[in-house]
N, C-alpha and C positions, 0 to 999 in steps of 0.2 A: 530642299532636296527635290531634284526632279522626280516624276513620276514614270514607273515603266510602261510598257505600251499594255494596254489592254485594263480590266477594270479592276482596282486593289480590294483585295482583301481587307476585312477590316483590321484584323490583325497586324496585316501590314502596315494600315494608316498608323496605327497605333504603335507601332514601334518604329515606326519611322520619325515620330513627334519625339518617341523616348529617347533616341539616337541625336536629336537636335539639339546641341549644347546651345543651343540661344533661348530653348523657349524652360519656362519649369514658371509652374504656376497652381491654383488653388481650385477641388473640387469641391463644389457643395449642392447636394443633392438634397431635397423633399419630397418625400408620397410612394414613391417605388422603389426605393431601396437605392445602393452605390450602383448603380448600373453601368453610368460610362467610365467610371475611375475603374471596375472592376475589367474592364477589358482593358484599361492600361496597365493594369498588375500582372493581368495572364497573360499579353503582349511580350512581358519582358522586360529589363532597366526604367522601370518606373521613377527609381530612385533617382532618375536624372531629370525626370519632368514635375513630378508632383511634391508640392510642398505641404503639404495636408489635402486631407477629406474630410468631411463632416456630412452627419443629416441628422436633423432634429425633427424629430416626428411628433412629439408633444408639443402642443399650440405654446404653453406657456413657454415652454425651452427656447422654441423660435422666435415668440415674440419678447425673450429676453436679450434675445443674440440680435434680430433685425428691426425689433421695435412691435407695435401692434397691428395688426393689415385685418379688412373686414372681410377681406378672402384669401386664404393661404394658395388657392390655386388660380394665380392671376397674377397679368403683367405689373401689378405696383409692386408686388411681393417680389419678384425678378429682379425687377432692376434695383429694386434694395439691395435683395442678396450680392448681385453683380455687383455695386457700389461701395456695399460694407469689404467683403471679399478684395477684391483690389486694393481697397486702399489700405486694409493691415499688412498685402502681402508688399506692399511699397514701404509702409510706413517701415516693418520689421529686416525686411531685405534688401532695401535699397542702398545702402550706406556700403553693403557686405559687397556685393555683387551687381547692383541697378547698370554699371558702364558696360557690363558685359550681356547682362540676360532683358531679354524681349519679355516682362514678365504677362502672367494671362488668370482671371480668373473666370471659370467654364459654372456657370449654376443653373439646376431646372427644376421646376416646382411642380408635382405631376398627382393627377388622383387616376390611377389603375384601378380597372375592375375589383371591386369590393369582394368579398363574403357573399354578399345577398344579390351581387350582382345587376342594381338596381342602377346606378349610378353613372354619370357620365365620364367618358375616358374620356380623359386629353391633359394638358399639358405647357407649358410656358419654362422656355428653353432660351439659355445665351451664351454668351462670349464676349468676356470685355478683355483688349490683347494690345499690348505694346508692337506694332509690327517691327520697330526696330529698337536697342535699347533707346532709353530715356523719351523716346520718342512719346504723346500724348495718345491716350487710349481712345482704341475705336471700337467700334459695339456691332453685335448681331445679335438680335433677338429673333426666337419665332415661336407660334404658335402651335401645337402639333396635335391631331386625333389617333387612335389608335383604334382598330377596326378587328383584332386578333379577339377572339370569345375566351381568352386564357389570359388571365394575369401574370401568367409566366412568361407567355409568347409577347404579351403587350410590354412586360418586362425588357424582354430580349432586344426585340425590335425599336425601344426609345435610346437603350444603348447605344446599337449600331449609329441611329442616326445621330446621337451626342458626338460618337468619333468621326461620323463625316463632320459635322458641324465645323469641330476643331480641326480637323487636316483642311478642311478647303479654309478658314478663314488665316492660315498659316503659309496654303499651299497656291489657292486660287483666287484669292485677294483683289488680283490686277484682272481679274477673268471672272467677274460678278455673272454672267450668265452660268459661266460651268461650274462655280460654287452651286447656284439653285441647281441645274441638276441631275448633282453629286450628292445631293441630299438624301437620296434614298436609296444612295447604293447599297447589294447587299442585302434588302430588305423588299423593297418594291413597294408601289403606291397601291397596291391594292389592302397592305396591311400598314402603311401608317399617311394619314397625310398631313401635310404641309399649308395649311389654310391663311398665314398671316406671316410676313417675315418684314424687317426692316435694318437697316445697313444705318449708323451712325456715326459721326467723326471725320477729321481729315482726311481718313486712309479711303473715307470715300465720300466724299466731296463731290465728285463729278459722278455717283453713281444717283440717279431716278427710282423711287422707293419704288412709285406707282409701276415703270418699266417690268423691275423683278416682280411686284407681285402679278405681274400679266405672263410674266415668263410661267410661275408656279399652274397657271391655269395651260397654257400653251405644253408645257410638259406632262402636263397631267397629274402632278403633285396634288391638285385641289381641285374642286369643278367651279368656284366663284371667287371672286376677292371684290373689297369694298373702301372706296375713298370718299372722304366725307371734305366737308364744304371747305375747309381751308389748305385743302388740297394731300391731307394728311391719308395714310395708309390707315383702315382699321380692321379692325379683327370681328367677323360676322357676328359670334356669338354674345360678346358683349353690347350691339345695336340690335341684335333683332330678339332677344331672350326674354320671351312673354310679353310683344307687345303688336298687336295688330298691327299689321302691314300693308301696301297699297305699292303696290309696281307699275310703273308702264314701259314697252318694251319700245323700243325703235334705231334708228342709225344715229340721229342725231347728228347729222351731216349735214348743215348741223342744227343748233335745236331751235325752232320757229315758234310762232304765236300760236298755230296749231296744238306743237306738244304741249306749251305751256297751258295752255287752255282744256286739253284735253284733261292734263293731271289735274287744275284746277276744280273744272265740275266733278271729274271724278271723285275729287277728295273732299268735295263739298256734300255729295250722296253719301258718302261713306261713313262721314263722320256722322250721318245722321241713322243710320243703322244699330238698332237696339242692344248688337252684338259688341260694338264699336264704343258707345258713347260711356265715359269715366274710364274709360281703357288709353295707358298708353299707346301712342302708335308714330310708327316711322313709314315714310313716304322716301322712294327707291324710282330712281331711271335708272333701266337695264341694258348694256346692251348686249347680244348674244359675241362669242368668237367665232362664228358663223358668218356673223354682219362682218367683222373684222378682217375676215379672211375671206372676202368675198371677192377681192381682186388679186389674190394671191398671198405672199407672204407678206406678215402687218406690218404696217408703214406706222413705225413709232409716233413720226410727227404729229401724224394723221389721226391714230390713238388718243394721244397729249391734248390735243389741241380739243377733240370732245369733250376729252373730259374737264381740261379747262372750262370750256365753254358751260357745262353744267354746274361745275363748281362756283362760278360767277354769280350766278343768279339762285345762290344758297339749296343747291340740293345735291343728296348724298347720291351717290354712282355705285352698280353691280355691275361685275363683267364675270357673263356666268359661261359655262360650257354647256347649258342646257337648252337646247335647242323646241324640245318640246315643253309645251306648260305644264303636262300633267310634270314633268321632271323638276322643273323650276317652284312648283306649288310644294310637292316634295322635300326640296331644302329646306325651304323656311320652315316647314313642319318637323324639322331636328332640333326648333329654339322655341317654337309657340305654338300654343294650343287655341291661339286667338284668330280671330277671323281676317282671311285674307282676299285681299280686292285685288284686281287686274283690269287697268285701264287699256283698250286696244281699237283700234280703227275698223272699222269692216271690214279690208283687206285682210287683217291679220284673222279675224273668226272665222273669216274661208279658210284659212290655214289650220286655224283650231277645226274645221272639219273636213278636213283632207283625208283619205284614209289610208294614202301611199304612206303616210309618217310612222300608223302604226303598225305598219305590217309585221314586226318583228316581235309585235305582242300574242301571245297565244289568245286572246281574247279579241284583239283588235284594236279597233274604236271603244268600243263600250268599254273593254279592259284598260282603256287611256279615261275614257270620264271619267270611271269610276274614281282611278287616283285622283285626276284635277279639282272634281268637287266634293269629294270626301271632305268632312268637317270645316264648314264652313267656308266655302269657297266661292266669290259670286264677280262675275266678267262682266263690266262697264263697258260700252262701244258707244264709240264714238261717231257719229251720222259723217256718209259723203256725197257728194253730189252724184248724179248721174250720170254725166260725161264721162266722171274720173271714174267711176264702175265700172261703165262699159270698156274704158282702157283698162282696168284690172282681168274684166271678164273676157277681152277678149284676145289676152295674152300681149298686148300692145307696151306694157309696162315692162316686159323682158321675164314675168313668173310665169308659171304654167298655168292655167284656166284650173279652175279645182271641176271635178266631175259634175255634172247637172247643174251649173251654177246659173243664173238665170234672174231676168229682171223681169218683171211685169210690162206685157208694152203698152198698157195705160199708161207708166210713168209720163208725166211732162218734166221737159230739159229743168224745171227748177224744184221738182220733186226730191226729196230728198231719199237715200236710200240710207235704214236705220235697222236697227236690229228688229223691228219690230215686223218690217216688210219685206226683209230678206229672203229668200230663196236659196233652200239649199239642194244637196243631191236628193230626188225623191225619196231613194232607201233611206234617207237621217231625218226626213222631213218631222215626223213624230218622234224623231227623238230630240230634235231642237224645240218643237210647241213643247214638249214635257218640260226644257230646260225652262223654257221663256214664261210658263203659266207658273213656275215653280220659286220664280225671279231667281233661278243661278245664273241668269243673264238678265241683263234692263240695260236700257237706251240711257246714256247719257243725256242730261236737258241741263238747260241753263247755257248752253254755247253759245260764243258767236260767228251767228250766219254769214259773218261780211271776210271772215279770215279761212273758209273752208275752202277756196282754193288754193293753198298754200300747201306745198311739199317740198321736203328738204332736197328732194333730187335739182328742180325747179330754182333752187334759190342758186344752189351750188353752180348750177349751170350758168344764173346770172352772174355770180361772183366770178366765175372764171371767163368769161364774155365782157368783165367792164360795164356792165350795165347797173350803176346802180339804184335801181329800182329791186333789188334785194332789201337795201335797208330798211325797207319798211316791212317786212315779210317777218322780220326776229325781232326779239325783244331787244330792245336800246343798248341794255349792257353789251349782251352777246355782239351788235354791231361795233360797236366802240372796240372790245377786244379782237376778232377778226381784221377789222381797219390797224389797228395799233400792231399785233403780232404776225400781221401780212398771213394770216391762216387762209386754207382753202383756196389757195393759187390768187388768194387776194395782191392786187400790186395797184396803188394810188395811181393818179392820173398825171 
């Protein structure tokens, strides 16, 4: 059914699905109660969509019905449900009815604010759906936070987004952009988000997980999503939940002997940190949607092809909306209590003390430290030459010169400029010696000296000049893939 102009009620979704003599399929819900079958009952002709409901809220009940799972709120428990659910409603109705009906089974496994309200909200949510009959079933799963202080409200609001879930994978199927989002119509991102979603099956074959989950950030459904080494979609909180962490942030435009180098020593200090050591931990290239949209609207290819490039050479990718660190340190402190590093160049620490970034903080600057190194938080820099300073310092690079930034003019041309001998605005001067005597800042060592000319603007420019004397500037993989998938205006000779 078409949709009318402007944005549906959900009620409307809802009985717009129940009016659809193609679709009739199976609810099953855990943790929060019937929530989205209940808005197809008070919708109206239910009786034409839904072929049962269920929840089983007793671990044994569920795990007699879907087997045993070591966590009941979690994506294996999903696609169980999704997979047992389908296939009875095939096995029992197929024979009756399968030539005429698109069948669908909708299941979400959710822990809602407790009694003692201790606990974490959120949630694992799907749709597995015949788009047409007999046709092979495609899949949508997602991941969802609820941000409402009311388990009534966090109630209400998983509903809604269960019936978008179902009207767009029904309705917007061919239109995977305005499925994402439609997802919080009704409801709004400020009280539920959308942190993880993936598209499976024929019906979407030509849809790119990584794509949608850059839309969720782009929409504002979530502020980060995370692909890990085999190019796969993941879900934050299952990679980062209690396990020290280590980021480095940049364009990756793309990613040179430098970055690699950089995370390297970084993660060689880190690991040796008494906070760090017998602790698990995951190591993250970041990059902002900042970076991304820094020549306007984002160029998928352009996207794709980074993050390829990072996946290549076995490391997991963040694409956050967090522009500042103290916000970015932040996140990861929703999954661990464990210590977190950030690897960054000295260009970037001028930035960490910029004080135009916090102006919006009633505190400032200070009110930004205070978040970024609250519980354990400590910033690796990475040493640069002095040439390439003076082009940072003196606006030459196309940034803005940060306030009182300033080099020593004893430097000699092969003096290196490190955290150590940095200069910053006078008014911060004591409060960086506080950071640096304190070590919530230390110089990267262990580099090498022979690759710190190298920057990815620099390389890019060679690759699209024909010159290749880039290949030596990245790591072997990275050039083979570039070469092979024609990336970054690359074209053979």
């Amino acid at each position: 059914m078409s949709e009318d102009s402007g944005l549906l009620t959900t009620n409307r979704k809802a009985l717009t699905i129940n009016l659809d003599d193609l679709r009739y399929g199976t609810f099953a819900e855990i943790g929060a109660g019937q929530e989205v079958s209940r808005l197809f009952f008070q919708a109206g002709g239910a009786a034409g969509t839904i072929a049962k409901t269920m929840s089983a809220y007793d671990m044994t009940f569920s795990d007699e019905i879907y087997g045993k799972a070591p966590r009941y709120v979690s994506r294996e428990r999903l696609v169980t449900m999704l997979d047992r659910e389908f296939e009875l409603l095939h096995e029992r109705l197929a024979e009756k009815r399968g030539e005429t009906t698109g069948f669908f089974a909708f299941a979400d496994t959710v822990a809602a604010k407790s009694y003692r309200g201790n606990n974490e909200c959120h949630g694992w949510m799907g749709i597995s759906f015949q788009p047409e009959p007999q046709s092979p079933p495609s899949r949508i799963i997602m991941h969802v936070r609820m941000w409402d202080k009311d388990h009534i409200l966090q109630q209400q609001a998983l509903g809604i987004v269960g019936v978008n879930l179902i009207y767009g994978a029904f309705n917007y199927r061919n239109d995977p952009a305005k499925l994402v989002s439609s997802l919080t119509d009704n409801v709004g991102n400020e009280r539920i988000e959308v942190d993880m979603l993936k598209f499976e099956g024929s019906e979407f074959a030509e849809v790119d997980n990584r794509l949608m989950s850059l839309l969720l950030v782009q929409f504002g459904l979530t502020n980060a999503v995370m692909f890990g080494p085999e190019h796969e979609v993941l879900q934050p909180s299952e990679v980062l939940r209690r396990k020290a962490i280590l980021v480095e942030r940049g364009s990756f435009r793309p990613v040179t002997h430098v970055n690699v180098d950089m995370l390297n020593c970084a993660c060689a200090q880190f690991m040796q940190e008494p906070a760090v050591q017998g602790k698990e931990m995951v190591v993250l290239m970041e990059i902002t949607m900042n970076n991304l949209l820094a020549a306007g609207d984002i160029d998928a290819e352009d996207f794709l092809s980074r993050v390829d490039l990072l996946s290549d050479i076995g490391l997991t990718v963040l694409i956050s909306n967090y522009p500042e660190y103290y916000r970015l340190t932040s996140y990861f402190r929703r999954y661990t209590g464990e210590m977190i590093g950030v690897a960054m160049g000295i260009d970037n620490l001028l930035e960490v003390f910029n004080e135009k970034y916090y102006e919006s903080l009633q505190g400032g600057i200070l009110e930004a430290f205070g978040r970024l190194f609250r519980n354990a938080v400590k910033l690796y820099i990475y040493p640069m030459r002095r040439a390439a300073y003076e082009t940072y310092r003196t606006g030459e690079s196309g940034k803005e010169t940060p306030p009182g930034a300033g080099v020593p003019n004893a430097f000699a041309n092969d003096v290196l400029v490190t955290a150590r001998n940095l200069q910053v605005s006078h008014r911060l001067s004591n409060l960086y010696a506080h950071l640096m005597e304190n070590h919530y800042i230390d110089c990267i060592v262990g580099y090498n000296p022979e690759i710190l000319d190298i920057f990815s603007r620099d390389v890019l420019q060679r690759i699209q000049n024909h010159d290749d004397s880039w290949e030596k500037m990245v790591p072997d993989p990275v050039a083979a893939a570039i070469k092979r998938n024609g990336l970054f205006g690359y074209a053979s000779a």
